[in-house]
C-alpha positions in Angstrom: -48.9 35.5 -2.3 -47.9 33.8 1.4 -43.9 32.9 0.6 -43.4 29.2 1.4 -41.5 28.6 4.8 -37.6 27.3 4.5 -34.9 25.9 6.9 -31.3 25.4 6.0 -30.0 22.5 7.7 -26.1 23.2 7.9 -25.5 27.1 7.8 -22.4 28.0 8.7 -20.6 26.3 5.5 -20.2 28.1 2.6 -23.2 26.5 0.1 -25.6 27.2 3.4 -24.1 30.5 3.4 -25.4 31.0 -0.3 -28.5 29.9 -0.5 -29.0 32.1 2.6 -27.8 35.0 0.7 -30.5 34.0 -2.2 -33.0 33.2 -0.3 -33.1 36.0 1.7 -34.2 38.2 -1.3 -36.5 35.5 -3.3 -40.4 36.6 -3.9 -41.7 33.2 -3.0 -39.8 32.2 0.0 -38.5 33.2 3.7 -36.1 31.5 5.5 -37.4 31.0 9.5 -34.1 28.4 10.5 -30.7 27.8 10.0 -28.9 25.4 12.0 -25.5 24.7 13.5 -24.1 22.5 15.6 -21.5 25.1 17.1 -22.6 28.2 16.9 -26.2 28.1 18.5 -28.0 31.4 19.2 -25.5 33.1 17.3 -26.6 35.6 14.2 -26.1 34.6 10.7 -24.5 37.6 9.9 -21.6 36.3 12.4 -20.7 33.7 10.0 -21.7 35.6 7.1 -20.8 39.0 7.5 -22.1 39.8 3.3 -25.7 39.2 5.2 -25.4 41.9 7.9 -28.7 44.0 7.9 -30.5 41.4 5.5 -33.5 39.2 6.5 -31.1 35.7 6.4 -28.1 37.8 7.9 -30.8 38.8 11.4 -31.6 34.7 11.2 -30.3 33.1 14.5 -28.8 30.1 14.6 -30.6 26.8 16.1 -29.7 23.0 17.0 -30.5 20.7 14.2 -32.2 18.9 17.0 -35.0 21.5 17.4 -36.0 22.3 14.0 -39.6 22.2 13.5 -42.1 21.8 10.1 -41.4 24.3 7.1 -42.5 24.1 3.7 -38.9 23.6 2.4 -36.2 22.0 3.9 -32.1 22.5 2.3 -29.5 20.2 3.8 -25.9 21.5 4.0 -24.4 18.7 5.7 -21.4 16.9 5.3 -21.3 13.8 2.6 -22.8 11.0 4.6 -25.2 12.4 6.6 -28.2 13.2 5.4 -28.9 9.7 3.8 -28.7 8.5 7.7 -31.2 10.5 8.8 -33.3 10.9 5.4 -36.5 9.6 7.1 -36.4 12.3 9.8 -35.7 15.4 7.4 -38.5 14.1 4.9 -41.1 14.1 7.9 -39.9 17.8 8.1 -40.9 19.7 5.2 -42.6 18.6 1.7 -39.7 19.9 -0.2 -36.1 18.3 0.5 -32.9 19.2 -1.8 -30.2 17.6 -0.4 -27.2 19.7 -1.7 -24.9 16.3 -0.7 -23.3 13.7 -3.2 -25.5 11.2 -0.9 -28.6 11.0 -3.3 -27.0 11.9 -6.7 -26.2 8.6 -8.1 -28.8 6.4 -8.9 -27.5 3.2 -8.9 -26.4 1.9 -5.7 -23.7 -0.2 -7.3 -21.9 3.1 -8.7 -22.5 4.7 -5.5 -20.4 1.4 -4.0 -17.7 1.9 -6.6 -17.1 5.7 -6.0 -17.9 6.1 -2.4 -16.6 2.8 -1.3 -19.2 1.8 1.2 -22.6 0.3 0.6 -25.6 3.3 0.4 -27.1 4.1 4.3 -30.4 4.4 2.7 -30.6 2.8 -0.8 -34.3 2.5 -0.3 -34.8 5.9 -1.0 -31.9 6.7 -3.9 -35.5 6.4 -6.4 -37.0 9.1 -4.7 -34.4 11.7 -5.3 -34.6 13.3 -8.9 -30.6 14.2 -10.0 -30.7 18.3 -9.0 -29.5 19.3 -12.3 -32.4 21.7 -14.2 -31.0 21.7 -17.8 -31.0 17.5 -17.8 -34.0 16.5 -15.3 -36.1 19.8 -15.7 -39.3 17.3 -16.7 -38.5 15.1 -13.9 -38.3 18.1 -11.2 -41.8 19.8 -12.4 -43.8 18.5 -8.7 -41.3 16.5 -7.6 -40.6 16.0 -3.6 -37.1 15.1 -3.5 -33.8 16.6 -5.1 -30.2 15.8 -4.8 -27.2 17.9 -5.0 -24.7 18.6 -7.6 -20.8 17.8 -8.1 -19.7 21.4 -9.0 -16.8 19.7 -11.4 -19.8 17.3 -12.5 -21.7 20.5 -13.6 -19.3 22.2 -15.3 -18.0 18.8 -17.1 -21.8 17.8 -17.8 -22.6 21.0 -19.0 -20.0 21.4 -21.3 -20.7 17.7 -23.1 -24.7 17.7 -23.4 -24.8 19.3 -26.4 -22.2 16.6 -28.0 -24.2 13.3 -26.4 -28.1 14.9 -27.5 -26.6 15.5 -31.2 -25.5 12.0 -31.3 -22.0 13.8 -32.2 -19.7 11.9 -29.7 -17.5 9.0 -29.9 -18.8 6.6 -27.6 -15.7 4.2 -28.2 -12.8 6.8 -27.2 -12.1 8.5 -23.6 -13.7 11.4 -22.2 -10.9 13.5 -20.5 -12.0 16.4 -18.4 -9.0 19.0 -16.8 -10.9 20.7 -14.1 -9.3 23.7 -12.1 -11.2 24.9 -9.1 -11.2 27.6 -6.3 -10.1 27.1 -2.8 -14.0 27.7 -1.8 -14.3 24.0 -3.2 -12.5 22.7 -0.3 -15.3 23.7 2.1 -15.7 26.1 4.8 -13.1 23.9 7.7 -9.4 24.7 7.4 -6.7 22.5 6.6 -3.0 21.9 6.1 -3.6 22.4 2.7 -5.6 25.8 2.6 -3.3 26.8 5.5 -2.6 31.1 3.3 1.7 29.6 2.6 0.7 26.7 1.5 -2.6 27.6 -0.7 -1.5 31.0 -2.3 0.7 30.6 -6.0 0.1 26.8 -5.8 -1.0 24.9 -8.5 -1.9 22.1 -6.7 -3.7 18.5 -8.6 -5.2 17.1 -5.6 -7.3 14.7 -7.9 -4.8 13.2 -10.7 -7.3 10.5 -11.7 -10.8 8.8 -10.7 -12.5 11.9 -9.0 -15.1 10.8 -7.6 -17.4 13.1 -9.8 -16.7 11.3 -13.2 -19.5 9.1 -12.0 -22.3 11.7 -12.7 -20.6 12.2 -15.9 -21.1 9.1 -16.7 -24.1 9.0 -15.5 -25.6 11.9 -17.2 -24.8 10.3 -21.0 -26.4 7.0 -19.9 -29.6 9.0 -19.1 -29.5 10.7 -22.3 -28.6 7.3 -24.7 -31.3 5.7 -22.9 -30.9 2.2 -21.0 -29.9 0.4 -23.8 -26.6 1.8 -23.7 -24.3 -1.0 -21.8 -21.1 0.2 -20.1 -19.1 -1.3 -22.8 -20.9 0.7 -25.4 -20.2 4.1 -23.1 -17.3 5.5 -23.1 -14.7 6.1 -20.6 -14.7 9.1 -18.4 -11.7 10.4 -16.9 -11.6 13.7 -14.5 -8.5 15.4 -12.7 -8.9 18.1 -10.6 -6.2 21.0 -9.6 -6.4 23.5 -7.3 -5.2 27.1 -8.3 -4.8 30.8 -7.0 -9.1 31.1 -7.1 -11.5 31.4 -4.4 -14.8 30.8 -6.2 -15.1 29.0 -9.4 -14.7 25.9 -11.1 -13.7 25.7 -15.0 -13.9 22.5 -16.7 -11.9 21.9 -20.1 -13.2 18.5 -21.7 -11.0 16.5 -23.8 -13.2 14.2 -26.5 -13.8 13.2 -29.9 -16.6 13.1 -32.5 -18.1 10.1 -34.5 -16.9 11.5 -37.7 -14.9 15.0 -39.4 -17.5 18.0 -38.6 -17.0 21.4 -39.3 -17.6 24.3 -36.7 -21.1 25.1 -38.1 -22.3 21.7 -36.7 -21.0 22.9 -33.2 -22.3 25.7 -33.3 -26.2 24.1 -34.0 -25.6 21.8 -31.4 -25.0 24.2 -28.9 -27.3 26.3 -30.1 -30.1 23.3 -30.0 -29.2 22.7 -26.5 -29.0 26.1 -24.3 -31.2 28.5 -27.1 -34.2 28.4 -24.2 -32.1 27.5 -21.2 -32.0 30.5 -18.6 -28.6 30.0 -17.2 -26.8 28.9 -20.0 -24.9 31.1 -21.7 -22.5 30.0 -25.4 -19.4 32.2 -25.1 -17.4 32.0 -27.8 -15.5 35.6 -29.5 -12.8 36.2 -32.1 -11.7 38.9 -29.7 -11.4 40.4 -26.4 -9.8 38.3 -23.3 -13.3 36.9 -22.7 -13.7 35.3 -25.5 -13.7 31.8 -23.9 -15.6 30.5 -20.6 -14.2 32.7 -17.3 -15.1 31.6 -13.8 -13.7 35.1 -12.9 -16.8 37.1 -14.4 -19.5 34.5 -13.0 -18.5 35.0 -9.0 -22.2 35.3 -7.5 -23.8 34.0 -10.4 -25.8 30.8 -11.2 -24.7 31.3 -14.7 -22.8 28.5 -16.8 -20.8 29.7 -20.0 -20.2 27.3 -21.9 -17.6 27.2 -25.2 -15.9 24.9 -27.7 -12.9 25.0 -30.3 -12.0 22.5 -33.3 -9.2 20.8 -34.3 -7.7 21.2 -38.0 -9.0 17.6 -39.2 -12.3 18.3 -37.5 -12.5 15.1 -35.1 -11.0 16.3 -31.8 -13.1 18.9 -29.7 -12.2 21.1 -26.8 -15.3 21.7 -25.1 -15.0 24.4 -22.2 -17.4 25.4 -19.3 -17.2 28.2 -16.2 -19.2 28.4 -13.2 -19.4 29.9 -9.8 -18.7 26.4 -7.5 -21.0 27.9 -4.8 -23.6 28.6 -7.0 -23.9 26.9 -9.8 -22.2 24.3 -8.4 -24.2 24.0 -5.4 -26.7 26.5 -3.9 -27.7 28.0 -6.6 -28.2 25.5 -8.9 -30.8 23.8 -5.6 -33.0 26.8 -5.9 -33.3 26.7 -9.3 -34.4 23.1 -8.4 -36.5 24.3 -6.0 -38.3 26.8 -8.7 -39.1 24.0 -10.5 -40.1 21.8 -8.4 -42.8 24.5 -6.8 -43.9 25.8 -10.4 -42.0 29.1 -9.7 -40.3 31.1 -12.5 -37.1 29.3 -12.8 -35.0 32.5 -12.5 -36.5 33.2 -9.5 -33.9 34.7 -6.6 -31.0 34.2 -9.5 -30.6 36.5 -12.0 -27.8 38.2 -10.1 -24.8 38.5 -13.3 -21.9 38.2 -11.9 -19.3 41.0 -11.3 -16.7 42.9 -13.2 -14.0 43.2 -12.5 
């Protein structure tokens, strides 16, 4: 079979990094460009030193200026700026996953709210499918466009679908997800804050209240209610994020209720009803061992989510829990498992990679 043709818009960042690493060893595709705006006719493996003597690592860089047609098209850019130039990239390639927050909101209002500017090109929000395989997976199959993913949305999404498709949730209390995250989160640029003194030991909430990705958590249980459900009827969703000693990872633990006292068994079927045939999904949940609960630690490389739960005593509070890689899941990998889908490839396609340990 002729692999499809790919360009990676944006490569020197860490998620372009990634999907150059799984690309470079996926049966259906080959990667022919990566851009940069800096580092022009330099090697990939410069940037990326993991990719030296691999197909993506012998890649050299080009101006986004000069990238010509391909079959697939991946852009890596900063928030903001592939939604100004949309119409360019889509004349580009017949595939487009944005891996930005530009296209994941589909209402233009929310997007107003959260980002605090009106959408660049709201005329094309619609033609984006939300990037996220285990909620849109029907919605993917042939389509053109996908957006990105929050990585904190993923994990905190993840981690409540079972609850909202069961009809298990109390849609008239708060939703309350503690999310701690990797420096990798904060990008591939350096800052004051990621400066080695003033990142190593801390424990750092850099997100107290209304992070931004609360919105596709709240966006996610209006598309599985159905558009009946009115904002007063949803309930309200409230995300901080803190920054510890991790590079990768991202692990979500999500605060809620239920409608009414359940016992663990009706956890367990939920759970059970919503990841038993999903790839990347995994329910991790021992009596023993230290890994008996989600662990980013284990999933570093992965596109795997696990995903875990406990019950209070009188049965109405849950503790849902989920781990992911933020690169991966969170971000690259989780487009080219958007990508699979979209082509009609096996969805595991370039990911099965496990994770390492230790």
């Amino acid at each position: 079979m002729t692999k499809l043709t790919c360009t990676i818009v944006g490569g020197t960042g860490y998620a372009g990094g990634e999907l150059l690493r799984i690309l470079s060893f996926h049966p259906h595709i080959e990667v022919t460009q990566i851009t940069s705006r800096t580092r022009m006719g330099e090697f990939a493996h410069t940037v990326h030193p993991n990719l030296r003597q691999t197909p993506g690592g012998s890649l050299q860089f080009i101006r986004p200026d000069d990238v010509q047609k391909s079959d697939v098209l991946f852009l890596c850019l900063p928030h903001g700026e592939a939604s100004t130039q949309i119409d360019r990239w889509a004349g580009l390639a017949d595939t487009v996953v944005d891996l930005s927050a530009d296209f994941r909101l589909r209402n233009v209002n929310a997007y107003e709210r959260w980002y605090g500017h009106p959408h660049p090109a709201s005329h094309w929000v619609e033609r984006f499918v939300y990037g996220l395989p285990e909620l849109t997976r029907e919605q993917l199959r042939g389509a053109q466009y996908a957006s990105g993913v929050g990585c904190n949305a993923t994990a905190t999404n993840l981690a409540l679908m079972p609850l909202v498709k069961a009809g298990l949730l109390d849609m008239t209390r708060p939703i309350i997800s503690d999310v701690k995250v990797g420096s990798s989160e904060a990008g591939s640029e350096a800052t004051d804050a990621s400066h080695h003194p003033e990142r190593s030991g801390a424990v750092r909430s850099y997100a107290p209240a209304g992070h931004r990705h609360a919105a596709e958590v709240e966006q996610m249980i209006g598309m599985l209610k159905g558009p009946s459900t009115t904002d007063a009827q949803a309930p309200d969703v409230h995300m901080t994020a803190t920054s510890i000693e991790m590079v990768r990872g991202v692990l979500a633990t999500v605060h809620c209720f239920v409608s009414q006292s359940i016992q663990e068994k009706t956890l367990w079927k939920a759970f059970r009803d919503c990841y038993r045939t999903e790839p990347f999904v995994r329910i991790v949940k021992s009596s023993t061992g230290i890994y008996r609960a989600p662990e980013p630690k284990i999933l570093s490389g992965s596109n795997y989510a696990d995903v875990g739960f406990a019950l209070s005593d009188d049965g109405r509070k849950v503790t849902l829990l989920c781990a992911i890689d933020n690169l991966v899941k969170g971000a690259a990998g989780t487009a080219v498992q958007c990508l699979n889908v979209m082509r009609g490839f096996d969805e595991r396609a370039g990911l099965e990679f496990p994770g390492l340990h230790p």
